[in-house]
Structures are given as C-alpha cells and as structure tokens.
C-alpha positions, -999 to +999 in steps of 0.1 A: +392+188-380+422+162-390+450+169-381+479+173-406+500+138-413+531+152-399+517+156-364+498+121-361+520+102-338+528+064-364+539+034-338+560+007-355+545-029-344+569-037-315+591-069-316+579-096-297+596-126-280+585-147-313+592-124-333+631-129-324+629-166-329+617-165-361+646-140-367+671-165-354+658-195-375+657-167-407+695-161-398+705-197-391+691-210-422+705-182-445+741-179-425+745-220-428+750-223-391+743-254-371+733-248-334+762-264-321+787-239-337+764-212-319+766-229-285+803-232-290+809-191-294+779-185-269+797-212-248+770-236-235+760-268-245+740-268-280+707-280-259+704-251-238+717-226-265+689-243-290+664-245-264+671-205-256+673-192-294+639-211-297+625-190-268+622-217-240+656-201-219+664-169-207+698-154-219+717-132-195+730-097-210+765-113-224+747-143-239+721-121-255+748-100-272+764-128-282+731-141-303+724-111-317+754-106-327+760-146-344+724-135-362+725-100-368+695-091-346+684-052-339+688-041-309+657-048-290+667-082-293+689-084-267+668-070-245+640-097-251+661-124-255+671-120-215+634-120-205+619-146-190+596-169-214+563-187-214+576-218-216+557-247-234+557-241-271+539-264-288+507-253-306+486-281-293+482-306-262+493-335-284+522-328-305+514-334-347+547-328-358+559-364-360+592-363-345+576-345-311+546-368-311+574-399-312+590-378-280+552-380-265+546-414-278+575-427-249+559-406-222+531-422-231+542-456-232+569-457-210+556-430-186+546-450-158+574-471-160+604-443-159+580-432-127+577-464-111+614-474-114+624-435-104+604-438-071+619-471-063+650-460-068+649-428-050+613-423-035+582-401-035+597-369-056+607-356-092+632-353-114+638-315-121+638-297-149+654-267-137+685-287-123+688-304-155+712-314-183+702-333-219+730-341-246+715-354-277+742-376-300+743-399-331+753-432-322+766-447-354+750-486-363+754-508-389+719-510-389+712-477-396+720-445-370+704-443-340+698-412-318+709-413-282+691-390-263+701-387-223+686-361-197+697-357-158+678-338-134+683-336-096+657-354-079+639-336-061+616-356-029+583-343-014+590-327+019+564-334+046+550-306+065 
C-alpha cells in the first residue's frame, strides 16, 4: 500500500561546500564586485579572502557573515563557509587552464632552483604554506604590464630526532 503524498517525507538536496562557491562567483559576477572590494569589508587581504570564497580557507563565524551577507547567501552558508576544506582544487594533476599551467610551468622549470637556493640560504627545511602571505600586483611597463607575484612563508627546518 503507498502511502499518501502528504506523509512521504521530500529531502531538498543539501548545499555543499561547492555549491557555495559557485554561489559566490554567481553573486560577484552579477553584483560587479572585484575581490579586493570584498576583502576590504571582510578586512583581509584580497588573496586570502579570494582564496577562501573559492573554498581553499576556512572563514571564522564573523567572516562567514560577512560573505554571505556581500553575496546574499542562505543561511547554511555560513555555516559551511567556516568548515574546514579539501584543499587542492584543480580538476587534474597538471593544470589545463593556461594561466595555472604557466603557474606549474615555473615550478617546473625553476623548481629545483627556488629549492637549491632556499636550502643554501637557510638549510634542510620548507617554506610553509600555513605561515604564509602572497600579494599579487600590476607593475605598470612600457612594454606592456607585467604581473608581480610575491609569496612569504616561514621556513620551516627538519628537526632531528
């Protein structure tokens, strides 16, 4: 016997983490924003606040008010937006989208070099990520604009045990 339509529980699909950034980029491209005005009223630099909208950062609970309310998210949002992510969000091991693959292109080229002159400098260790700051500008030229990228991490040596 069915039971009557009234009585059969219907579950919404719930909102996932990706879900919200595809919100935010919906928002940001019909509002006209550019991320740095949303890092200025969330108050953090536009690398982190980027990075974060685009579901590689964690918000804490003020922060995630703050996006939702910049975007007009539903509620839930705020709630996902201060979870922690899977961070890594490319869709393959080597980038396709050309101005990623040129980012991957330098690690590839230049990789062993940043490494060898980082471990003469400092020694057997890494450059964190966590402990890290990255302000990306436009340096003008006559030549044509050039983007100046710069990124700081603590370095972090190998402990012997």
């Amino acid at each position: 016997m069915n039971a009557p339509a009234s009585l059969v529980p219907t579950y919404a699909k719930p909102l996932r983490r990706e879900d919200v950034t595809e919100l935010i980029v919906a928002a940001k491209i019909a509002k006209g924003l550019k991320w740095a005005e949303v890092a200025k009223r969330v108050g953090l630099s536009k690398e982190w606040v980027t990075a974060g909208c685009l579901g590689q950062m964690t918000f804490d609970a003020a922060q995630a008010k703050k996006i939702a309310e910049i975007f007009g998210l539903p509620e839930e949002a705020v709630a996902l937006l201060q979870q922690v992510p899977y961070k890594g969000s490319l869709p393959t091991a080597v980038p396709t989208d050309p101005l990623i693959y040129r980012l991957y292109e330098i690690v590839m080229v230049y990789g062993t070099t940043i490494k060898a002159l980082i471990h003469e400098e400092f020694g057997d260790g890494i450059m964190s990520a966590i402990d890290f700051t990255m302000d990306i500008s436009r340096e003008p030229d006559p030549k044509g604009d050039r983007v100046r990228v710069v990124m700081s991490g603590k370095f972090l040596p190998y402990k012997t045990y």
